[in-house]
C-alpha positions in Angstrom: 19.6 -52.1 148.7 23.0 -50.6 150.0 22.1 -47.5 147.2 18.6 -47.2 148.6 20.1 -46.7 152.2 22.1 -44.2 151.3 20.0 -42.2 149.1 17.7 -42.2 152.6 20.5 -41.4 154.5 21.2 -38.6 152.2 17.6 -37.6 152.7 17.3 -37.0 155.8 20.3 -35.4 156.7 19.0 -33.1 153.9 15.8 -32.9 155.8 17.5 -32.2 159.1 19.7 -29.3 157.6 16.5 -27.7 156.4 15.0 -27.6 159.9 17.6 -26.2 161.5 18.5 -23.6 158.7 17.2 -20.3 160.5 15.5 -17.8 158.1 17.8 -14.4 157.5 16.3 -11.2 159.0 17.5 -8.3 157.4 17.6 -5.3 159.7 18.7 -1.8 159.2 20.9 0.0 161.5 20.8 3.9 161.3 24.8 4.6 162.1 27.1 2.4 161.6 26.8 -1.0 163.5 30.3 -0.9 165.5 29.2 3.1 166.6 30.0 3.3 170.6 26.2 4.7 171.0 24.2 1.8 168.8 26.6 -1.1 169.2 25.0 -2.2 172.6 21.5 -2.6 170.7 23.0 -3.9 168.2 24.5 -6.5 170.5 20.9 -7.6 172.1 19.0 -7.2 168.4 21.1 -10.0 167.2 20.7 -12.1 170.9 17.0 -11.1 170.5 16.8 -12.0 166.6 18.2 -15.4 167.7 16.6 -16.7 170.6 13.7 -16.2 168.2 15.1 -18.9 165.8 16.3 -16.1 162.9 19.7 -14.9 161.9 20.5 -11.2 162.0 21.4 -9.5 159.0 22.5 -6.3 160.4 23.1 -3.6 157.7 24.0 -0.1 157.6 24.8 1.5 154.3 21.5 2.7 153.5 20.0 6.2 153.4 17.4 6.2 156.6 14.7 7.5 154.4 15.3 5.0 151.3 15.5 2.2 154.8 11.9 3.0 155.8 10.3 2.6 152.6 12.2 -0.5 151.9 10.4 -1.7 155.6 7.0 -0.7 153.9 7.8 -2.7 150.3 9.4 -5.6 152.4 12.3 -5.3 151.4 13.7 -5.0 154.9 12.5 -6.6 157.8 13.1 -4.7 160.2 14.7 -1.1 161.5 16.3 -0.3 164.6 16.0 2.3 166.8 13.1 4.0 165.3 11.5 6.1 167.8 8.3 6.3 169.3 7.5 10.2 167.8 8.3 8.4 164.3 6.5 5.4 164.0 3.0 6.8 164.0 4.5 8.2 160.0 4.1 4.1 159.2 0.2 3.6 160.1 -0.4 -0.1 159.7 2.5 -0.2 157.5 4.3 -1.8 159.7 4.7 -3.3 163.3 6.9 -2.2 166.4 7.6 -4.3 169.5 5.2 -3.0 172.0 8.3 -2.8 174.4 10.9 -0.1 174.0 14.8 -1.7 173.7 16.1 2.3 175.1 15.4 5.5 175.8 17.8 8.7 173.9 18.0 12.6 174.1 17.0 14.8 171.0 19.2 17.5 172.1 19.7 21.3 170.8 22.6 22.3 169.7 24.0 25.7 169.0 27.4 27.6 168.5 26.6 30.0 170.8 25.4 29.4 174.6 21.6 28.7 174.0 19.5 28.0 177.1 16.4 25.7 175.8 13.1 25.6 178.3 10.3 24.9 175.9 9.1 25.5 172.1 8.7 29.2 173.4 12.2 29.4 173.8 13.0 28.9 170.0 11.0 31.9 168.9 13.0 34.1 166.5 15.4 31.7 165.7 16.6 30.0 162.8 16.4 26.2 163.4 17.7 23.0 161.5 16.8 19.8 161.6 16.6 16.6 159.5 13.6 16.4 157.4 12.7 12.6 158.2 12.7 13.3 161.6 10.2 14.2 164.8 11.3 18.1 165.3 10.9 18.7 161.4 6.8 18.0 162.2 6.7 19.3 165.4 8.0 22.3 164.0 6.5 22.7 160.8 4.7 26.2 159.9 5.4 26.9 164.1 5.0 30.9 164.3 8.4 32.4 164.9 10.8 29.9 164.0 12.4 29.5 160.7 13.4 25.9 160.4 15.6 24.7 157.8 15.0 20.6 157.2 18.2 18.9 155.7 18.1 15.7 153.8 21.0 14.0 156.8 22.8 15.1 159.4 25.9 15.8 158.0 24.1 18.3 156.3 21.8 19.9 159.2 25.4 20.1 161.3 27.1 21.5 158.2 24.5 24.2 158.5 24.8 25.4 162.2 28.5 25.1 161.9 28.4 27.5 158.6 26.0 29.8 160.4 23.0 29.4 158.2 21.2 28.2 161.5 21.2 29.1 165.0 20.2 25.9 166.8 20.0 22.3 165.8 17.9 20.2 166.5 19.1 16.4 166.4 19.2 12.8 168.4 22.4 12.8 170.0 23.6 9.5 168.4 23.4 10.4 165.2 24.9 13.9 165.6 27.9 12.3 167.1 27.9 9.9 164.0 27.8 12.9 161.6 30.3 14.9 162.8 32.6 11.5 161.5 30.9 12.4 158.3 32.7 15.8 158.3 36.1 17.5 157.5 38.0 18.2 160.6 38.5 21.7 159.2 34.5 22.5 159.0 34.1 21.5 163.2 33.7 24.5 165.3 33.4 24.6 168.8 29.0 23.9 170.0 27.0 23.7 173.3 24.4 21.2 173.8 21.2 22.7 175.8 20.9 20.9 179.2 17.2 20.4 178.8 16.7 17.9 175.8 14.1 18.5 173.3 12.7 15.3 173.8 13.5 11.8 175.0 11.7 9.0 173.1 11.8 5.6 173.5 13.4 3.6 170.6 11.9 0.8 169.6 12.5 -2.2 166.7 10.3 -2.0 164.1 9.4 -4.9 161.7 7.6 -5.5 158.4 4.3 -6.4 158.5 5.0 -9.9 157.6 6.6 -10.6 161.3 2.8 -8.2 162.9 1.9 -11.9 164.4 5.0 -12.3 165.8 5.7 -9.3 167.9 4.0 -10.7 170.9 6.7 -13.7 171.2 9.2 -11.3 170.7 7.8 -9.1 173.1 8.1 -11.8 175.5 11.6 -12.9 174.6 12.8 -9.2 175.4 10.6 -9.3 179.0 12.7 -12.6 179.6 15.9 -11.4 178.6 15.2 -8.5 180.5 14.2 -10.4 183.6 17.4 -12.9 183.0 19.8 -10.2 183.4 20.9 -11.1 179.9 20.3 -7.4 178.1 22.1 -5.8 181.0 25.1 -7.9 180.3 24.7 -7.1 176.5 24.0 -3.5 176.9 27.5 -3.5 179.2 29.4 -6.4 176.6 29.9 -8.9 178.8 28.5 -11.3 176.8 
């Protein structure tokens, strides 16, 4: 009797450890996690991810482009930060929350004083870019501009700074996170344009196995919003 007990003892704490395991969510980060200009989100994905009942698995040492077919394949469950001019590319390949976690500046860079306005204002110049992202379409077979689409940024900077381009084009972020990528001999002296080239909103994108769920996480984000919770997080004092 006293072995029966405690093999139903044993049970249900078994039982009871299963319930309250939380199922990992692997999410990809496009800089590196602890970067001054991601952390915050990074902060408030994991709050978000966890108030939803999953664990965070916040990784960053993946190429972006090899990151968003893993999202597609499942593989990944989810990428941050991926902007509203990019996640038309994923069709019903995947899902993103319907409410933005921030906004950022595509700026235009240039080692000369460069004064952007408009797509007009790029005519006759050589421009770079990286290939996976929003400029590189926009751009595309655009009269008048020679673009140049690198693989990363380290690349498209390495470029401008080498004089092979004029102007880059690039999200602000993930400029400042390639210049780390450099040699401190190959950084030159830039400008950045006043006007950005664009500001889209930055959203978290999942896999298609969460699609039913973006609704509740929508509404998790609205409450943490409304809380005063993601302010806190976004200023880490939480």
């Amino acid at each position: 009797m006293e072995i029966l007990q405690r093999f139903l003892v044993c049970c249900l704490l078994s039982g009871i450890s299963l319930a309250f395991a939380k199922q990992n969510l692997i999410i990809f980060v496009p800089v590196k996690k602890d970067f001054p200009g991601v952390a915050p989100y990074v902060r408030i994905v994991d709050r978000l991810t966890t108030r939803m009942g999953y664990a965070a698995n916040l990784v960053d040492d993946l190429p972006t482009a090899r990151a968003r077919l893993d999202l597609i394949s499942g593989r990944l469950d989810g990428v941050l930060g991926m902007s509203d001019a990019n996640i038309a590319e994923f069709g019903s390949q995947a899902s993103a929350m319907t409410i933005p976690l921030f906004e950022s500046r595509i700026d235009v860079f240039s080692r000369e004083p460069f004064v952007y306005r408009n797509l007009e204002s790029l005519k006759g110049h050589t421009v770079g870019t990286r290939r996976i992202d929003a400029p590189a379409g926009i751009l595309s077979n655009r009269p008048g501009i020679i673009l140049y689409a690198a693989n990363d940024e380290a690349s498209a900077i390495r470029m401008l700074f080498a004089g092979r381009t004029e102007l880059l084009i690039l999200n602000r972020i993930i400029f400042q996170a390639g210049l780390l990528q450099l040699e401190k001999r190959e950084i030159i002296p830039y400008y950045t344009s006043e006007e950005p080239f664009l500001r889209p909103k930055n959203f978290l994108v999942l896999s298609n196995k969460f699609r039913e769920k973006i609704p509740q996480f929508d509404a998790m984000l609205r409450q943490m919003i409304a809380d005063g919770e993601y302010e806190k997080l976004l200023k880490g004092k939480l």
